[in-house]
VEXGU-350539 format. One record per residue (C-alpha): z, y, x; residue in one letter. Coordinates in steps of 0.1 Angstrom, whole numbers. Last residue first. Layout:
residues N
+-------+-------+-------+------+
!    pz !    py !    px ! type !
+-------+-------+-------+------+
!     Z !     Y !     X !    A !
...
+-------+-------+-------+------+
This chain:
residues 206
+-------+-------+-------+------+
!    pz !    py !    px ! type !
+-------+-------+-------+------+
!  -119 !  -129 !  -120 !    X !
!   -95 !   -99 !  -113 !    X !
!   -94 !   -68 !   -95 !    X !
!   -62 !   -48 !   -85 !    X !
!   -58 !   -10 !   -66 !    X !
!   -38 !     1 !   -39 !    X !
!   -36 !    35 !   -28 !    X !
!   -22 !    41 !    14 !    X !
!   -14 !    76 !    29 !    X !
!   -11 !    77 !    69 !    X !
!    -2 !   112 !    93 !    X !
!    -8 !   113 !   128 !    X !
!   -26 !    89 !   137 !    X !
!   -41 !    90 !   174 !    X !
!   -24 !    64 !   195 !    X !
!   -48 !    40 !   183 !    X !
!   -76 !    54 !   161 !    X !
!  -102 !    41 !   186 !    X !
!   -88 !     0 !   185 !    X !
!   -87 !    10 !   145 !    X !
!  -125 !    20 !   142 !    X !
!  -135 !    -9 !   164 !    X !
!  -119 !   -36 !   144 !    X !
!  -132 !   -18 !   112 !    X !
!  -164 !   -22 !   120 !    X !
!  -185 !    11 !   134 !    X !
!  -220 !    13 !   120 !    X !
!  -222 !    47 !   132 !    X !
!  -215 !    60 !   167 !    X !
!  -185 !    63 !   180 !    X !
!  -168 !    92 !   195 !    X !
!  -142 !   100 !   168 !    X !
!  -129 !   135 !   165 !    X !
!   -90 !   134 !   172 !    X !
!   -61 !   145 !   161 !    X !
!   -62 !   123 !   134 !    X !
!   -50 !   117 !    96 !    X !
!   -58 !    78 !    87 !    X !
!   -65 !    74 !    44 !    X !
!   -59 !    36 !    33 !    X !
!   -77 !    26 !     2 !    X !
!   -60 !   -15 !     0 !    X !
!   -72 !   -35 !   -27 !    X !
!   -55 !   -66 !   -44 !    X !
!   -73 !   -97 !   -54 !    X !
!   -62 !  -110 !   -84 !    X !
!   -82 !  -148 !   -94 !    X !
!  -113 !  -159 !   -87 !    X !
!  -144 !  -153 !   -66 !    X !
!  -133 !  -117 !   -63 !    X !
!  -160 !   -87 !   -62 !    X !
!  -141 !   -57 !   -51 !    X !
!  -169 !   -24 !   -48 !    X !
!  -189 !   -26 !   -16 !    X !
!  -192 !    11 !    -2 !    X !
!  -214 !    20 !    26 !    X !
!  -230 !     4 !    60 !    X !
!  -240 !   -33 !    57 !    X !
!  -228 !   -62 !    73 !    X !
!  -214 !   -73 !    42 !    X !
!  -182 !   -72 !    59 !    X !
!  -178 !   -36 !    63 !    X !
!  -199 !   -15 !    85 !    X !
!  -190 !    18 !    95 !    X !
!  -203 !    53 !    75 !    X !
!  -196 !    85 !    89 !    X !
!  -185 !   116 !    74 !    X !
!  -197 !   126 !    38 !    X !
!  -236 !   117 !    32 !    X !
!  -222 !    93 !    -2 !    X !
!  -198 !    98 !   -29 !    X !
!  -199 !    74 !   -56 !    X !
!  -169 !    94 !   -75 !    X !
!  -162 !   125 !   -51 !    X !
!  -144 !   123 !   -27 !    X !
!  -112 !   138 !   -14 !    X !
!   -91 !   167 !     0 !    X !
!  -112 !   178 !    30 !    X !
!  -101 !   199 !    53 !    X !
!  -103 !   178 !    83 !    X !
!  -139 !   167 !    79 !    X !
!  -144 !   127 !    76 !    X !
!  -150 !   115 !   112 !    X !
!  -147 !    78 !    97 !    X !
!  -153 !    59 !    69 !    X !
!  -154 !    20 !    61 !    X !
!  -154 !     4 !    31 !    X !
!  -151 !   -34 !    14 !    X !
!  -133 !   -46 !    45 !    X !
!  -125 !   -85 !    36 !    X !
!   -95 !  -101 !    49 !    X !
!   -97 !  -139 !    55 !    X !
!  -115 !  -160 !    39 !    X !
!   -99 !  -171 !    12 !    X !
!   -99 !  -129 !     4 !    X !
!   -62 !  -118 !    -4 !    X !
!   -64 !   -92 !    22 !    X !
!   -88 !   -66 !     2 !    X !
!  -100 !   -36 !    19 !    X !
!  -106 !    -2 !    22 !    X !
!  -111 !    17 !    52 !    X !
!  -106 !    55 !    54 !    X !
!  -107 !    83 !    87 !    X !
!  -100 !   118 !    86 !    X !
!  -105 !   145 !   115 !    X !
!   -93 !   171 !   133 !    X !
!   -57 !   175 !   114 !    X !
!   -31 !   192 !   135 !    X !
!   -19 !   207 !   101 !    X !
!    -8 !   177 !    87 !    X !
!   -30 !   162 !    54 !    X !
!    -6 !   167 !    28 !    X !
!   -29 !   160 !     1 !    X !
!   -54 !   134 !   -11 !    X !
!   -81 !   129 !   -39 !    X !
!  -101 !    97 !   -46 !    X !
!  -132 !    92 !   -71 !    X !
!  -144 !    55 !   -69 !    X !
!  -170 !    41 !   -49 !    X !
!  -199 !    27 !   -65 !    X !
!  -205 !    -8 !   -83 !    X !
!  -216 !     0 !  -108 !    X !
!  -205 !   -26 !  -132 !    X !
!  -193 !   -65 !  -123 !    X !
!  -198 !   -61 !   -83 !    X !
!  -170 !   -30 !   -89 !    X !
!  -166 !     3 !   -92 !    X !
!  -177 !     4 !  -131 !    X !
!  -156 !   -26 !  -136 !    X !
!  -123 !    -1 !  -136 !    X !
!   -96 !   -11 !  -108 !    X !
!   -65 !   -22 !  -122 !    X !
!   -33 !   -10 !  -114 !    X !
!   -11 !   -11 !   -82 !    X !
!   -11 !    29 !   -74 !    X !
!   -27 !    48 !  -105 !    X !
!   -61 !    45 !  -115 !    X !
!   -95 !    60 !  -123 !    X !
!   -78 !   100 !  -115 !    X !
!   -70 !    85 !   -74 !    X !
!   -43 !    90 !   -56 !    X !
!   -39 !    93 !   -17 !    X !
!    -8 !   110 !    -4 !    X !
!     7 !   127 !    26 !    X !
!    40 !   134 !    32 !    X !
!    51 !   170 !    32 !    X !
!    71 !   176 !    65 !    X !
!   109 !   180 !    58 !    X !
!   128 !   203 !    42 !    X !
!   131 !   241 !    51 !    X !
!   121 !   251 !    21 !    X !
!   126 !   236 !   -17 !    X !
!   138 !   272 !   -33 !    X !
!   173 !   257 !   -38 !    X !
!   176 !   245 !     2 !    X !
!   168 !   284 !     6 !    X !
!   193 !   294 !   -15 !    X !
!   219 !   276 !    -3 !    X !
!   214 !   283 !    30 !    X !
!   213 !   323 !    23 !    X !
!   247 !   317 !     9 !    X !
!   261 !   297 !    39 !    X !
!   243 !   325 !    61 !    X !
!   266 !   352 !    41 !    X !
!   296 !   334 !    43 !    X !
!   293 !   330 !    79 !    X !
!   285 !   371 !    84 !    X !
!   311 !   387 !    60 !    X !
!   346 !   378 !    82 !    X !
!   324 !   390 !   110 !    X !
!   315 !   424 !    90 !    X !
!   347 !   430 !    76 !    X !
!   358 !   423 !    39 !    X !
!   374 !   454 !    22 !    X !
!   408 !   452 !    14 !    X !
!   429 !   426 !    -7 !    X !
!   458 !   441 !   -25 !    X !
!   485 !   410 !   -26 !    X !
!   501 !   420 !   -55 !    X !
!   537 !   429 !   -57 !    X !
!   566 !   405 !   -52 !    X !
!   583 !   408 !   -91 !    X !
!   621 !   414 !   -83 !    X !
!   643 !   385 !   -90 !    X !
!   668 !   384 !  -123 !    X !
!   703 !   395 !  -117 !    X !
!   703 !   426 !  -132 !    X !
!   681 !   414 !  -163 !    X !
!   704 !   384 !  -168 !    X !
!   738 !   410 !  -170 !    X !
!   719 !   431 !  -195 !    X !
!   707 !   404 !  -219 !    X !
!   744 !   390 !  -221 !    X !
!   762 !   423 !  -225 !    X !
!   739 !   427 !  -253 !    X !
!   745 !   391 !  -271 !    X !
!   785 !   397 !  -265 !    X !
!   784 !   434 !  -283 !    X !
!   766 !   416 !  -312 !    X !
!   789 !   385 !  -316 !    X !
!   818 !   409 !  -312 !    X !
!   803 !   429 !  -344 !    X !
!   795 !   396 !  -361 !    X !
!   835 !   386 !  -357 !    X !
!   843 !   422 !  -372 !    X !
!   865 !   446 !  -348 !    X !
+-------+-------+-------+------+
């Protein structure tokens, strides 16, 4: 016999003695059908996710106060102030809470050297309502601000930037008081009846 003949016979005797004494494949796990407890948790985890995806179940919607004129912290136009106009600008709100009975709005300006000034005061607004219009007027009830006047005083600095607060009160409550409410009286009535807060604040120089 030839040396590549032996090599031959050597290389098949080889193969055939590693195939007998390699392991059996384990077969395939074969995975039945799911049963309905298995099913149920993985099912409410899926309907989770996809109703955190659609944006329910989260938390109240917060209410806002904007206003078209200008955004929060930016200058107030002249035309709503002592310098133009001087009528009330154009606000809009949402996420007023469903409780709502009535709305309530002061506007002032705490960086007044005397002390803070109340340009605005509004009360017993109507509880679906979602703003005013510009120079509004015959909406709710009108308080006094410090003028000593009913109505809307636009910002009128002596100097400097004065900053202006527009903040919007939610209540569950119909206001008994008359008109030509201050702003001291409309916040000692308000108390313990707020249920939902949005705040705008606007600038004003001279």
């Amino acid at each position: 016999m030839s040396k590549t003949t032996q090599l031959l016979c050597l290389v098949i005797l080889g193969s055939i003695y590693l195939g007998a004494c390699a392991p059996n494949p384990e077969p395939a796990e074969v995975i039945g059908p799911v049963s309905d407890e298995a099913a149920a948790p993985l099912a409410e985890s899926q309907a989770q996710e996809e109703e955190g995806s659609n944006g329910e179940g989260e938390g109240p919607m917060v209410m806002a106060l904007t206003s078209p004129f200008f955004n929060n912290g930016e200058s107030i136009p002249s035309q709503f102030t002592c310098d133009g106009e001087d009528i009330s600008p154009e606000l809009d709100w949402f996420g007023t809470p469903g409780e709502t009975v009535t709305l309530a709005l002061i506007m002032d300006d705490p960086d007044a050297p005397v002390g803070t000034w109340v340009h605005w005061v509004l009360y017993n607004l109507p509880f679906d309502l979602n703003g005013l219009r510009q120079g509004e007027t015959g909406v709710g009830v009108d308080g006094l601000n410090s003028w000593g006047r009913t109505g809307y005083g636009g910002p009128c600095p002596p100097s400097g930037t004065h900053r202006y607060f527009f903040k919007l009160y939610a209540l569950d409550v119909e206001l008994d008081l008359g008109s030509r409410a201050d702003k001291a009286s409309l916040l000692a009535a308000i108390e313990g009846h707020v249920i939902g807060q949005a705040e705008l604040i606007g600038t004003y120089s001279h």
